[in-house]
N, C-alpha and C positions, 0 to 999 in steps of 0.2 A: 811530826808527820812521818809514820813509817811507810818506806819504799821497799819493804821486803812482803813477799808472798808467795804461794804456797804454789800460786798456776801465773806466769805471767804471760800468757796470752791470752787476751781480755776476750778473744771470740770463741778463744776454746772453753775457755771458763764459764761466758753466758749459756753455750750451750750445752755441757755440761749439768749447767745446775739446772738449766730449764728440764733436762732430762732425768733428774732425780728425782723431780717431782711427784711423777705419776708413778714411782718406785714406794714412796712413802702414800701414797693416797690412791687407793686403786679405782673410784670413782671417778678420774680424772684421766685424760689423757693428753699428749704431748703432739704437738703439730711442730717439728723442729724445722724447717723448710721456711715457715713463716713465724716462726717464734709466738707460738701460741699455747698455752695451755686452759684445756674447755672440759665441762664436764660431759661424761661418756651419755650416747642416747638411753633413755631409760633412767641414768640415776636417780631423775627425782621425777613427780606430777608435774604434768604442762603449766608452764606461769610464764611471767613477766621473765625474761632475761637479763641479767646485769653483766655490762662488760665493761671494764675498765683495762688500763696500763698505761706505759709510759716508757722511758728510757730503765736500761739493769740499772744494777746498784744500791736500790731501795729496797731490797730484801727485809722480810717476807713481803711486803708492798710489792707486784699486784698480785704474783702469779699463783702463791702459796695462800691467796685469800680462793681459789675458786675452788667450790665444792660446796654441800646441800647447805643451804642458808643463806648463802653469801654472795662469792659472784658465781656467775656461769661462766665465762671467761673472761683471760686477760692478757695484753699484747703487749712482747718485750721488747723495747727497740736495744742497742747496742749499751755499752756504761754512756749513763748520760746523756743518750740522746730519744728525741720521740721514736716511736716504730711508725713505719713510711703508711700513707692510707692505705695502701693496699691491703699491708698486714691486716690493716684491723675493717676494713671491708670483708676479706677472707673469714674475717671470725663471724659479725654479723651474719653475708650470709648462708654460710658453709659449716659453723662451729657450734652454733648452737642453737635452738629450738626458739622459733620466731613466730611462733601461730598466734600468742599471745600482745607480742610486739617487744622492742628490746630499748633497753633505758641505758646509755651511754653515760658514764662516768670519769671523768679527766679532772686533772690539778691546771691550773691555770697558770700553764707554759704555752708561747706564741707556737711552739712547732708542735704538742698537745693538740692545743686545741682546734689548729690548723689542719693536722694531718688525721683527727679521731674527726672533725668536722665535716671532711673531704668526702669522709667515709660513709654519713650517715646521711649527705646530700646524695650519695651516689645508691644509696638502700632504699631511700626515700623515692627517688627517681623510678625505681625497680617497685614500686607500689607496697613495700615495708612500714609499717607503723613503727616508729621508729623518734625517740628523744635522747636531748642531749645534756645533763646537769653541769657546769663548770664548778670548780671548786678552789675559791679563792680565802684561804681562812688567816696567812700570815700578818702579824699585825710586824713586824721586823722590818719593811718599809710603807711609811707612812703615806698618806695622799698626796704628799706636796711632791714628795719622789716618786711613786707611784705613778703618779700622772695617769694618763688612759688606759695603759698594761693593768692598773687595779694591783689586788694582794696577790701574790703567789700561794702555791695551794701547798701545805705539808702534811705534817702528821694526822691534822683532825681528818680529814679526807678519809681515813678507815672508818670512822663512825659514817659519815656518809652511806659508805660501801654497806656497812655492817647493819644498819637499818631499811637500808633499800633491800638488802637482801632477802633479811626477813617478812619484811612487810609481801614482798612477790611471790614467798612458797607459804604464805598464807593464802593465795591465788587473788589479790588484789590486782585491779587495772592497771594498762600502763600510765593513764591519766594519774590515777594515786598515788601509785610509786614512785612516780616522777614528779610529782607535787609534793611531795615526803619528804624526797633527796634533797630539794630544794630548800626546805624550809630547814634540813637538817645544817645544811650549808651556810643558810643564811644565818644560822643561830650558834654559830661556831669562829673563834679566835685563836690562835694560836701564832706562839713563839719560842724559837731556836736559838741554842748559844754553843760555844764550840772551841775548845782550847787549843786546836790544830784543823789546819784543812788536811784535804784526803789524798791520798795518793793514788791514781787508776795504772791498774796493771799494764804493765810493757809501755808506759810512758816515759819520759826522763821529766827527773825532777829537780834539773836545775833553774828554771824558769820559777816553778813551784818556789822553790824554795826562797827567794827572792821578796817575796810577799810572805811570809811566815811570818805565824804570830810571833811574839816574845815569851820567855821562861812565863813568866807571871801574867801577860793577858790571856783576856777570854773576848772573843769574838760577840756581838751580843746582837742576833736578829739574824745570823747566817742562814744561808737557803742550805738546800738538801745538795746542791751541783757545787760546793766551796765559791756562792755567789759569795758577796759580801755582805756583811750586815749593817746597822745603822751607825755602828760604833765600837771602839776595842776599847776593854776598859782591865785597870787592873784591879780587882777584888778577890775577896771572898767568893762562898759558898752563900751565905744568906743574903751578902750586899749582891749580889749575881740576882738571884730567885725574887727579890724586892724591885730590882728594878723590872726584870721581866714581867712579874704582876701588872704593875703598874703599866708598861703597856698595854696590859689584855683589858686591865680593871677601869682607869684613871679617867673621870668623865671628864674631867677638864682639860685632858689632852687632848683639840679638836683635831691633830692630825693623823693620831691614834683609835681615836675614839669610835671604833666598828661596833662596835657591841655594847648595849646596856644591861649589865648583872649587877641587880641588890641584893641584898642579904637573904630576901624573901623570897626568890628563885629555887629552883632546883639547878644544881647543877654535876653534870658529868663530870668528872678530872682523867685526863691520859696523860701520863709523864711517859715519852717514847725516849726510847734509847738510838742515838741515831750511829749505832757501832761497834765503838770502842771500851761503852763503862762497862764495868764488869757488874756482876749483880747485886753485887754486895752496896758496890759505891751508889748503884741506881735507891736502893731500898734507901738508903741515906739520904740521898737527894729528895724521892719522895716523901722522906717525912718533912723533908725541912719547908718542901711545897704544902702538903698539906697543912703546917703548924701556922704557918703564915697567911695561906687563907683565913685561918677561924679566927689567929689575931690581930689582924689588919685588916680586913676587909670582913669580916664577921659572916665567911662563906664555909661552910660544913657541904662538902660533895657527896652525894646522896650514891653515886659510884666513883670507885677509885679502878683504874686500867694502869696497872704500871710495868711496865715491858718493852720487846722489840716488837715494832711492829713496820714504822718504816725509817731506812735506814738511809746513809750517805757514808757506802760502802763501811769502811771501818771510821767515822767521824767518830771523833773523842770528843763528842757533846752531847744535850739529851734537848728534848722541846716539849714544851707545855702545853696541852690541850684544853680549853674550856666549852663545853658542851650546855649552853643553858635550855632546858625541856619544857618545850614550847608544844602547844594542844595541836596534836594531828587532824584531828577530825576525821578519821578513816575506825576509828574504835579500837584501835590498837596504839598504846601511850609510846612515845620516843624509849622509856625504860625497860617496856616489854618488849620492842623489838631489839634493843641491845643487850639483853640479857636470853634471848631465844639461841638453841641452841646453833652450832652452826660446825659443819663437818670439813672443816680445812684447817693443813697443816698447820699453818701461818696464823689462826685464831688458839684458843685455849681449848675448845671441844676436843676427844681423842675418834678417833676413826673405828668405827662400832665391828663388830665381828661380821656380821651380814657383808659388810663392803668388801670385805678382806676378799669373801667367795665369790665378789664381782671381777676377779683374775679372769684375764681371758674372752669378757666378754665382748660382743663384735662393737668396730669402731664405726665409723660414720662413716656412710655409703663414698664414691670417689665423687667430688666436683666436678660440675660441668665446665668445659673450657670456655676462655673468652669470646671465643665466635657463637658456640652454643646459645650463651647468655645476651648477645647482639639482638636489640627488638627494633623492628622497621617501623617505618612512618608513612604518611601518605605526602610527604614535602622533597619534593626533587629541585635538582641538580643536572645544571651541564658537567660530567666528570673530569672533560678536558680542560676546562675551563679552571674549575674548583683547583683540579691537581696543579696549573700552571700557574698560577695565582696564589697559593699557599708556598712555594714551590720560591716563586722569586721575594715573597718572605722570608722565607726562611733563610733563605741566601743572604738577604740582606742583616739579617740579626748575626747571622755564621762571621760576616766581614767587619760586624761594628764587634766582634767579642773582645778587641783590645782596647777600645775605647772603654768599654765596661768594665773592662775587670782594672783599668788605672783609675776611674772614675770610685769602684769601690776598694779599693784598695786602700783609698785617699779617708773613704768616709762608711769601711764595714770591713769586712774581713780577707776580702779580694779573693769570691766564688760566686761570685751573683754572674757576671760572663762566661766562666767553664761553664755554670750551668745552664745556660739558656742556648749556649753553644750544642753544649753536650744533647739538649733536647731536640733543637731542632736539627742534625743530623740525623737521629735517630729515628724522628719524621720524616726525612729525606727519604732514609732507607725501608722505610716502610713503603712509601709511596714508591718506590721504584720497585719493591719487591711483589704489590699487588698485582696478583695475576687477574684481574677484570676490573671495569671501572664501576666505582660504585655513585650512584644516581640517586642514591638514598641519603637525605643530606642527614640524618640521624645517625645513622651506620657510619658513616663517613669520619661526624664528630666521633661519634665512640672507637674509632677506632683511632686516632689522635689522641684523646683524651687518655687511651690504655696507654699508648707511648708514654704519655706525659710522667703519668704515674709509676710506672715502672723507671722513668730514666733521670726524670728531677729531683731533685733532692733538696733540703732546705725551706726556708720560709716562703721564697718564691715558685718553687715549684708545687709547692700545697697551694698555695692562692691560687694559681692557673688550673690545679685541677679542680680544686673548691669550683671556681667560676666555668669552666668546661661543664662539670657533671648539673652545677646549676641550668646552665643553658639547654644541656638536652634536656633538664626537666623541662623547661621554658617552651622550647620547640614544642615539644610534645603536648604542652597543654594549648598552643597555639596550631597545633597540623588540623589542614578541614577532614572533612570526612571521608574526602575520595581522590585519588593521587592528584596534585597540581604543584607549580613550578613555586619556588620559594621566592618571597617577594620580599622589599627593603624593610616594608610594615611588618611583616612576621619577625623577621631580625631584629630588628630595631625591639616589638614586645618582650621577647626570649631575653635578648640584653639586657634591657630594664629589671626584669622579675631574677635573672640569674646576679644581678649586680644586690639588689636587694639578700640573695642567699647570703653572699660572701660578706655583708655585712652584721648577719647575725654571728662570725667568727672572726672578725677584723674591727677593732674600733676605728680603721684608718679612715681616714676621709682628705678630700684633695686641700691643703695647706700643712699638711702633717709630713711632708715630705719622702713619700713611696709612689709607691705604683700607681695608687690611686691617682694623684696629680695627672697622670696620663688615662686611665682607664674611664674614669668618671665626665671628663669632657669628651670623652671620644662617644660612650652611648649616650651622654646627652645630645649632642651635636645630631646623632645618626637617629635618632628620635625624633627629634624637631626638625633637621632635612632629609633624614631617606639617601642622601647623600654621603657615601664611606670619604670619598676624597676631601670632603669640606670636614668630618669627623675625625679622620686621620689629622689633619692639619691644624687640627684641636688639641688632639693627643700631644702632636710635636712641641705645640705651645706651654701646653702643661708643664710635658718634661723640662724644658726650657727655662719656664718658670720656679724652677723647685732650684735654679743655683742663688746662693745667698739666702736660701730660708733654711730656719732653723729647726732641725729633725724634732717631734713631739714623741715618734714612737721609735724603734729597732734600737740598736746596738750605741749610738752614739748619747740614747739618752744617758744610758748608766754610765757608760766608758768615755765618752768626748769624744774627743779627736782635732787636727789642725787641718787645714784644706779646705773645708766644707763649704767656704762661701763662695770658691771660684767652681763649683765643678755641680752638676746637675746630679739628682736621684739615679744611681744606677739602675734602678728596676724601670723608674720611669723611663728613661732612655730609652732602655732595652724593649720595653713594649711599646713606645710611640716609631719606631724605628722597623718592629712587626709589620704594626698598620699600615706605617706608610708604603713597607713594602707590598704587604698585601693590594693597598690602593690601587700604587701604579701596576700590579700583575692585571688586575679585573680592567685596568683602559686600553691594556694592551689586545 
């Protein structure tokens, strides 16, 4: 693992490179404010929009794919981490051209798909046609580890992108395109291996170094973030590439077993560099991949991609892509969209002369602020009530934040109470900073909801706004026609249908050990009584209920931990603990 580099301020560096971008590709341009890089208005005919990104470090992945063919934009969160919804709300819908509708593309990380989710409930809400593809293709942890989280998404994930893209500046639907991605998704495996983890700029690496491979292993299923993989092994070069086959290939492997490829398939091959090989060594790698297809498994790939494409920063590994070409049904084959040309850095196409003299041309009009964007309702609110009532909530979450954060300390990483702390201040000070009271119980959420978004951070802070922006949608498909007072039944529906959003982005559900445990009996309860106080006292139960159960999903599935059976879900505390103050503010 080398710890030497060239910039070791890891924020100057993201920004930086996100800024060289639109240097080499003049069709593009660079939103560094929100770390965005989109294609410029004009550069190509109206279609389907493709947005993807994720955390830096996976270089060229995303940013270096956007441009004519490919994506239309792509949102860079920090090394390694998701970029927050806002970013990627901001790109939706401010970055790029949405007349047609926009198809969202993500690798399947809990903060990914959390926080690109957030974003496209909150598009969605704003009457945007709008989809969402997850992309889970690694077979390097198997279904018995995997458990509900599923595969993690890596290198194939460019073919994704690279077919979607094409298929949409052919001016196909977003219904199509996003049925495309899907299928290209589903018919994609892929695995990683790796003789050293990575070292991230202006970090210390004595920790790091602690966990380091040995002279002679090789890490074998590692993720793009130095996760771990299924096993360290010491081999060769061909004993390496045989066993990684054989997870992609091995029918008999039922815990491997994603994908069925015979002989009598087409298939695609990506050999991705995730870094460090040099090119020489990568050209050797791929033949020893290829040779072992055609004699082991009797597979001849009908294309070969051997390259950088997406990286884990300088990782000294490469991963293997299998792409089997499966019938679109739109008249345009899986091979012809991945051999169609495509104008971005990060692909193999070069940047045509015509673009070069798109220097200078004008960028995208300025966005409207968040109040601009605020749309009213016809469902009212007492504001004195509302305000003092959210108000001794949030006090009450403010004074439980030590309970919380020993609580995950014990059993995550000990920021689940800074931040819920951290939120609800920031609501405090909103609400003391509004100069009139607002009556508009829609207006009122969204302005809450923007706090959220702007000051949480993490997995819990995407669930809360995931389920906020759900709820306005909720309200809004529940407000009558002409203003009247907001009643327990209108709540009580909005809850229900915004609980259903956050479950198309969370597999959690209540014995899983989160938030859920508390959120899911609270809008059951308030559904069947109309009653917050008996539903809050539901919620308390939940949380309560989650000491001594065994987490199925977050942090402790992969990592463990000791404590867990005397101390409650910190999320769930922390929101049955809201409610209940909520409760007692509205008796008051």
């Amino acid at each position: 693992m080398s710890s030497k580099h060239f910039l070791n301020d890891a924020t100057h560096l993201v920004n930086t490179a996100l800024l060289s971008i639109p240097q080499t590709n003049p069709s593009v341009s660079c939103d560094l404010d929100n770390k965005i890089i989109y294609l410029k208005p004009g550069s190509s005919p109206p279609q389907v929009s493709i947005i993807s990104g994720g955390g830096s470090g996976h270089e060229p992945s995303f940013a270096s794919f956007v441009g004519r063919g490919l994506l239309s934009g792509a949102v860079a969160g920090t090394i390694f981490a998701s970029p927050s919804a806002e970013q990627v709300r901001r790109c939706i819908l401010h970055r790029v051209e949405k007349e047609k509708g926009v198809l969202v593309v993500v690798m399947n990380y809990t903060g990914d798909v959390l926080n690109f989710g957030m974003a496209v409930e909150k598009a969605r809400a704003s009457g945007l046609e709008v989809d969402m593809v997850v992309v889970g293709d690694d077979a390097g942890v198997g279904r018995a580890k995997g458990g509900k989280v599923g595969r993690r998404g890596i290198a194939g994930t460019v073919l994704v992108q690279k077919i979607a893209g094409a298929l949409a500046s052919k001016g196909a639907s977003l219904k199509q395109v996003s049925q495309v991605a899907q299928l290209t998704a589903d018919s994609l495996v892929s695995i990683g291996s790796s003789l050293s983890h990575v070292h991230v700029p202006g970090r210390s690496i004595a920790d790091a170094a602690e966990d380091e491979l040995k002279e002679s292993e090789v890490e074998i299923g590692m993720g793009i973030h130095n996760e771990p993989g299924s096993e360290r092994k010491t081999t060769d070069l061909p004993g390496l590439v045989k066993k990684m086959l054989s997870h992609c290939l091995d029918a008999s492997d039922k815990d491997r077993n994603f994908l069925n490829i015979s002989s009598s398939d087409e298939v695609v091959l990506l050999v991705n560099n995730l870094g460090a090989v040099s090119v020489l060594e990568l050209g050797g790698i791929t033949h020893e991949v290829i040779e072992q297809l055609a004699n082991n498994w009797n597979i001849k790939p009908v294309r070969i991609l051997s390259g950088t494409y997406m990286t884990s920063l300088n990782g000294l590994g490469f991963s293997i892509s299998l792409l089997k070409i499966t019938d679109t049904g739109v008249g345009s084959s899986m091979l012809e969209l991945l051999d169609a040309p495509a104008e971005a850095t990060g692909w193999s196409a070069a940047i045509k002369t015509d673009t070069w003299k798109q220097q200078g041309s004008p960028e995208l009009q300025k966005e409207p602020s968040a109040e601009e964007e605020a749309q009213s309702s016809n469902l009212r609110q007492d504001p004195a009530l509302a305000k003092s009532a959210l108000t001794a909530a949030l006090n009450r979450v403010i004074a439980a934040e030590p309970d919380i954060t020993n609580y995950d300390t014990v059993v995550g990483d000990g920021d689940c109470g800074i931040g819920l702390k951290r939120g609800a201040e920031a609501i405090l000070r909103m609400l003391d900073k509004s100069g009139k009271k607002v009556d508009d119980v829609l207006i009122f959420l969204q302005n809450i909801t923007q706090v959220v978004e702007t000051t949480m951070d993490g997995t819990s802070g995407a669930i809360y706004a995931i389920f906020l922006n759900a709820l306005a949608h909720g309200l809004r498909q529940n407000a009558p026609s002409s203003p009247q007072d907001i009643t327990p039944e209108i709540w009580a529906k909005a809850l229900e249908s915004s609980l259903q959003s956050l479950n198309r982005y969370t597999p959690a559900k209540p014995g899983d050990r989160t938030l859920m445990d508390a959120l899911f009996p609270f809008v059951n309860t308030l559904s069947q009584t109309k009653n917050i106080e008996s539903a809050a006292k539901a919620a308390e139960d939940g949380a309560k209920g989650t000491r001594g159960m065994k987490a199925s999903l977050g942090r402790t599935v992969y990592v463990g931990g000791e404590g867990w059976e005397v101390v409650p879900d910190p999320g769930a505390h922390g929101l049955a603990e809201l409610l209940l103050g909520l409760s007692e503010g509205l008796r008051k």
